[in-house]
N, C-alpha and C positions, 0 to 999 in steps of 0.2 A: 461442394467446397464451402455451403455457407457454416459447417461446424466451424470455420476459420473465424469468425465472428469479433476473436480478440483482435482487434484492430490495438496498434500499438499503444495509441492515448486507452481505449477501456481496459485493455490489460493490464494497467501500471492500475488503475484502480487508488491512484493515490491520493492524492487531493488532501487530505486531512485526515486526523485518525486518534485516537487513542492518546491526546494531547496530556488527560491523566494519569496515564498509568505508568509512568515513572519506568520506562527501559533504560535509554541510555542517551545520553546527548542532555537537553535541557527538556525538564518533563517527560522523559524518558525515553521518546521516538522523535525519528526524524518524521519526515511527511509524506515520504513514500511509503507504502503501506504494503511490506511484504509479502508475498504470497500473492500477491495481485495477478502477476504474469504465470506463465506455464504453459501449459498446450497451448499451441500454435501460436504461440507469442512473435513469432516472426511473419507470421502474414497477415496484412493489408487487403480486407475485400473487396469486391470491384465498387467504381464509383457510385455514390448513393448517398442517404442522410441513414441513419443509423441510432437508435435507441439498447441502450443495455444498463441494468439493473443490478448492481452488488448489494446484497445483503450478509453485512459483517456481522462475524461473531468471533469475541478474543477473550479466553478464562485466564488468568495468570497469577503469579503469585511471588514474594520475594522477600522470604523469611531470612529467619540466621541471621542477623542482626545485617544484614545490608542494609546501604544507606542511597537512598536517592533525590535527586535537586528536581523541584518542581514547584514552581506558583512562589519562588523569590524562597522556599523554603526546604529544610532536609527533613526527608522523610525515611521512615524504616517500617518494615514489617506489614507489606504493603500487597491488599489481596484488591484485583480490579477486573473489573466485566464488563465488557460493552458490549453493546449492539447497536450498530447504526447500517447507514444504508447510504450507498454512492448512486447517482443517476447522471448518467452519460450522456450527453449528445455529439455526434459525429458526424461531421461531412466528409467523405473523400471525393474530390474535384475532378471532374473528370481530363481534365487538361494535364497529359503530363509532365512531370518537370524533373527534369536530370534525368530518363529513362524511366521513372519510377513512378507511383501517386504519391498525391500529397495526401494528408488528414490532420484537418483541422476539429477540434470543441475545447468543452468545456465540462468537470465536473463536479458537484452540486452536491455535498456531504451534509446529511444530521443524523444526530442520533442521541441516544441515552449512556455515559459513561458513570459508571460507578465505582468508588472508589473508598476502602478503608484501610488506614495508617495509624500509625505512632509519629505524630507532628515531635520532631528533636530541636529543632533551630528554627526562630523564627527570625525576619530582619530586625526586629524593635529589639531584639532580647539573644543576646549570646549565652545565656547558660542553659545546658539542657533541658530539654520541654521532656514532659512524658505522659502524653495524654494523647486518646485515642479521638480519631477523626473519622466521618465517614460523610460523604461528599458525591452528589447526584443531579443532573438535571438533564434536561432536555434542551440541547442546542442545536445549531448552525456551524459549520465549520468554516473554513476557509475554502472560496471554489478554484481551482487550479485549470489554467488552460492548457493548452496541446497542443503539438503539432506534431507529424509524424511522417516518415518519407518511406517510404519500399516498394519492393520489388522482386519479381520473382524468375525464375530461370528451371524451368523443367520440374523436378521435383525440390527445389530449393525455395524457400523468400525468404526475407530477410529487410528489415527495418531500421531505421536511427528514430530515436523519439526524443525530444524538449518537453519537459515538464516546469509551469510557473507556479509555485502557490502566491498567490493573492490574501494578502492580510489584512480581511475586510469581514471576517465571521465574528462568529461572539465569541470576544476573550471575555470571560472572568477573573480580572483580578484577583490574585492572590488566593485562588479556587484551587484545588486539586482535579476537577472533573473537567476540562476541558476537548472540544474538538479542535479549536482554533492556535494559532502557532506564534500570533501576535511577531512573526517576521516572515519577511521576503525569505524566499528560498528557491532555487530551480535543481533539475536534475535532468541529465544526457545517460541514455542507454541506446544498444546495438541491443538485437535479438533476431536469430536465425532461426528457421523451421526445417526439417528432412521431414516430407510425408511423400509415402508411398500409397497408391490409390488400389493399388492392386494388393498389398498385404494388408492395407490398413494399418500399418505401421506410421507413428510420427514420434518423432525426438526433437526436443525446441529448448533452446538455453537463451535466457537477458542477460545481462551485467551492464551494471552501470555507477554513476558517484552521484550525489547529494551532496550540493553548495548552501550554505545556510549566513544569512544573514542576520542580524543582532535586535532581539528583542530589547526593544527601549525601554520598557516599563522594570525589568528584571536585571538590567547590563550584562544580559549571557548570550555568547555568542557558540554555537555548537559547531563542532568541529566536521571535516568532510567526511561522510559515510558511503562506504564502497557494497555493493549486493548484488547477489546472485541465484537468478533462480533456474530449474529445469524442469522438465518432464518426459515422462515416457507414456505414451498411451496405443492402445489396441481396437483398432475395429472390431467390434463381435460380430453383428450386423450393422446394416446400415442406418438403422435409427443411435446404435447404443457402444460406446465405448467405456472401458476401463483402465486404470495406469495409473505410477508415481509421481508422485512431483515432490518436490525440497525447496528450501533456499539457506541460504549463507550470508550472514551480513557482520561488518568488521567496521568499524569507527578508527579509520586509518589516521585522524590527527585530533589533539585534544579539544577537550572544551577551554572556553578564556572568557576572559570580561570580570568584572568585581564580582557579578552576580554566580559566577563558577565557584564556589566554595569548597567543592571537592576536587580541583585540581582537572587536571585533563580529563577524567573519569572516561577514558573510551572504554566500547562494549562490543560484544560480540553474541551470538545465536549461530545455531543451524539447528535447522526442521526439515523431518521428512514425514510425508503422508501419502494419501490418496485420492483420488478423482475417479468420478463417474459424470459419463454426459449422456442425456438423450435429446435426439431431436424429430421435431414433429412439425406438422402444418397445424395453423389457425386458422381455419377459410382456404386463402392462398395467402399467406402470410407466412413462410418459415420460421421456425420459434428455434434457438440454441439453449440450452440448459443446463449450467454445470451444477457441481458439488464437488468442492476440496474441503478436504479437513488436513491439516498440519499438528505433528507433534515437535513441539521446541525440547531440545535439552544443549549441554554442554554454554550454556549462560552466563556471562559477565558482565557486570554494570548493568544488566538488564533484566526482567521478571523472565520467568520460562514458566509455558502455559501451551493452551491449544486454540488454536483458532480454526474457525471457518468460513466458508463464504457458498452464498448459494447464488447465483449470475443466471438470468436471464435475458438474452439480447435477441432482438429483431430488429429489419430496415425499415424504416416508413418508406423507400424509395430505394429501390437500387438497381444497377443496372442486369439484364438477362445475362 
């Protein structure tokens, strides 16, 4: 059972993300980092301390004269690549509470975002700009705490998880390349798992909303975003599975604040790909190992691109 590994906090893999690349909302993404959850996103492994490693990768692009708000500015024509990296810490408590475990951490985002535009609106200046920008560094994001409850019932578990981002990473003013969100923001999701031990069959769905608090520097508040991810995966043997996963995310109410210049701008995506996992020993150390890739289309207010994520989790401590 330890392929279950995504514990609800390292599945959401959210923490910070992609803070330049202009999707939808203010700076184009919220701070949940889609794609994060999937297989076995609803179980909770037994009590222990726990270490797991996301390594992001997100291509995207957002031609045709779209327009998007980021760093107090509208931008258009806008191609961005990042690769960063989330690192995880988790305790699940061995005490239970309400029938279920608990899981507490924290996760700890940097990375390299890159980003080139057509700057159109600056704040100093309302008439069209048209000059190309290209924008890169190496930072720190915002780190986001966790908590997470579940529980399991025969071939069933099943999760609730709290997500805090904390707005203490490096913003760069007035930057297009950022990891950081320069506001408060939390996010509540459910995620259920069906695995079957005997087919090796598992089906696992989250959904959840993104509450977003108000960047001071910019006066833009982003509106509440709703997501949804799933998966389907197959035993082959016991080290190695393969399966779909997707997600769907919808900006159910608009952006506001002076800093909102294009009006509500809500957006929307869905992406479907693939996963493969294998798992092994290190000494006696169990090691879990994914790879998802996502293809985005059907895109509004936001770029459509491919991302992927390569995860690696193990316990320092867990129980037999």
């Amino acid at each position: 059972m330890f392929r279950g590994l995504h514990l609800a906090l390292a599945a959401a893999t959210a923490g910070a993300a992609l803070a330049g690349t202009a999707e939808a909302a203010e700076n184009g993404v919220g701070f949940y980092l889609l794609g994060g959850r999937g297989p076995m996103a609803g179980y909770l492994p037994p009590p222990g301390l726990y270490i797991q490693n996301d390594v992001y990768y997100y291509s995207g692009t957002g031609g045709g004269g779209k327009r998007f708000p980021t760093g107090g500015q509208i931008i258009a024509d806008v191609d961005a690549t990042i690769w960063a990296d989330f690192v995880t810490g988790s305790w699940v408590l061995p005490q239970e509470v309400l029938g279920g475990n608990l899981a507490l951490g924290v996760i700890v985002p940097f990375g390299r975002p890159d980003v080139t535009a057509d700057v159109l609106l600056s704040p100093a200046r309302f008439a069209p700009i048209e000059r190309s920008v290209t924008d890169d560094a190496f930072v720190f994001g915002d780190p986001v705490a966790s908590a997470a409850l579940g529980w399991h019932a025969g071939n069933w578990h099943w999760n609730v998880t709290g997500l805090l981002n904390i707005p203490v990473g490096d913003y760069r003013e007035g930057a297009l390349a950022n990891l950081s969100f320069n506001r408060w923001a939390g996010d509540i999701s459910a995620a259920v798992t069906w695995l079957n031990p005997e087919s090796g069959i598992e089906l696992s769905a989250a959904a959840g909303f993104t509450f977003n608090g108000t960047n001071e520097v910019t006066d833009y508040t982003t509106g509440t975003e709703f997501h949804v991810e799933w998966a389907a995966t197959k035993m082959l043997t016991k080290q190695l599975s393969i399966g779909l996963v997707g997600y769907y995310y919808d900006q159910v109410t608009g952006d506001s604040g002076p800093g909102a210049r294009l009006g509500d701008y809500e957006g929307r995506v869905t992406a479907l790909g693939g996963t493969v996992a294998y798992n092994f020993e290190l000494g006696q150390t169990p090691v879990s190992a994914r790879l998802k890739v996502y293809r985005e289309f059907d895109a509004v207010n936001r770029l459509e691109g491919t991302a992927g994520y390569v995860t690696v989790a193990f316990p320092l401590s867990a129980a037999k």
